[in-house]
C-alpha positions in Angstrom: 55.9 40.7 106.4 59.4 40.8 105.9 61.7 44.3 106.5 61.8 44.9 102.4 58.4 43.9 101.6 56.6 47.6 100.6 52.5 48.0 101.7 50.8 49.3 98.6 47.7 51.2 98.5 45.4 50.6 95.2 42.7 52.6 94.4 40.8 51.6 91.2 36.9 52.0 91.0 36.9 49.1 88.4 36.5 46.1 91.0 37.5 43.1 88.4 40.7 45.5 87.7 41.3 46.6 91.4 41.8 42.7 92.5 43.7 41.4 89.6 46.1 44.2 90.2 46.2 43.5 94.0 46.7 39.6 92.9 49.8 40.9 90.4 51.4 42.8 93.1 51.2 40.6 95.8 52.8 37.8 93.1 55.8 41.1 93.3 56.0 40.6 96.8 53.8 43.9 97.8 51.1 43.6 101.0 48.3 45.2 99.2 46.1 47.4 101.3 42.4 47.7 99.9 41.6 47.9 97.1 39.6 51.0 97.8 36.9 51.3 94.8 35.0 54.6 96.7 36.4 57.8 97.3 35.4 58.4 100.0 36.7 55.4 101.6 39.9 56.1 99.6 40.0 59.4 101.4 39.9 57.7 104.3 42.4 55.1 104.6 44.8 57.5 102.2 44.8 59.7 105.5 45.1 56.8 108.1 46.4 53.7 107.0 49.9 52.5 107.1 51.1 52.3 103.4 54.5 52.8 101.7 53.1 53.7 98.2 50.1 54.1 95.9 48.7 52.9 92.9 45.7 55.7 92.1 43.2 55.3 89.2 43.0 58.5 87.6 39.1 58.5 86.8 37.1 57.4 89.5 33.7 57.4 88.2 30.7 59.7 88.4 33.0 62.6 87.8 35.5 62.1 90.8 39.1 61.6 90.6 41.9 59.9 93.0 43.2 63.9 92.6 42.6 64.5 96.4 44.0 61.1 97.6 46.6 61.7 95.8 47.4 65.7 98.2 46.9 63.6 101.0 49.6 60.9 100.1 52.1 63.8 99.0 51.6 65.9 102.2 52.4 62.5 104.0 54.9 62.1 101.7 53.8 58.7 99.8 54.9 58.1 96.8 52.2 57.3 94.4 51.5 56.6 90.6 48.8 57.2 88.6 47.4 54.8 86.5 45.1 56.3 83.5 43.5 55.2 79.9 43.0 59.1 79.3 46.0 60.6 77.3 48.0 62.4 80.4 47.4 65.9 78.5 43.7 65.8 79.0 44.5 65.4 82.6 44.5 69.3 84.4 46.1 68.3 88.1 48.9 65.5 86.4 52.1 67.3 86.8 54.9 66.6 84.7 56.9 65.1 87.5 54.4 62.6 88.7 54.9 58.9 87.6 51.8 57.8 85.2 51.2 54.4 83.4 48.5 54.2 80.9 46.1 51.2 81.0 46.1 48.8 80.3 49.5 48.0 82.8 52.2 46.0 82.4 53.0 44.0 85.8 56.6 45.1 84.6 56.3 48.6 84.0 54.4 48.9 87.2 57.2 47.1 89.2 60.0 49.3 87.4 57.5 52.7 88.1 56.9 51.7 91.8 60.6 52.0 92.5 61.8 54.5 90.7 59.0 56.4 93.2 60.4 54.9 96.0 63.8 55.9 95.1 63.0 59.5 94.6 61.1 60.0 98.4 
């Protein structure tokens, strides 16, 4: 890993989604940690592993959300974006300062996303 290269966190409970994003920003030069597809386990490596950013599927199935991953990056102080097919408005806990993209993603607009993130840590 060289000194620029950024460890990315994905989170994404669609599995065929989770790896062809992981495969798109590793082709960007990102170490991909997980995917994580469970919250719980998302939960868990949110509050322990060593990551530089996050990529956090809104809807996580079954009713859950990446909502409390998300509090645990922010009082780390990791920047994350959300990544959504629901219109951001139907979304109670988005603020208006968080960085969204709506499915489906452009490699592009993620890339652009991901660093304006990490330039506003």
């Amino acid at each position: 890993m060289t000194s620029e290269q950024k460890r990315i966190f994905i989170v994404e409970d669609e599995v065929l989604i989770a790896f062809e994003m992981a495969d798109a920003l590793e082709d960007l030069g990102f170490e991909v940690v997980g995917p994580s597809t469970h919250l719980g386990n998302a939960l868990d490596m949110a509050q322990d592993m060593e990551i530089d950013m996050a990529c956090l599927d809104v809807n996580l199935g079954k009713g859950k959300t990446s909502e409390p991953i998300a509090k645990i990056l922010a009082a780390r102080g990791i920047p994350y974006v959300y990544i959504t097919a629901y219109d951001v408005g139907q979304i109670p806990f988005i603020d208006p300062n968080d960085n969204v993209l709506q499915k489906p993603v452009s490699m592009g607009d993620l890339r652009r996303l991901l660093i304006k993130a990490t330039e506003e840590e």
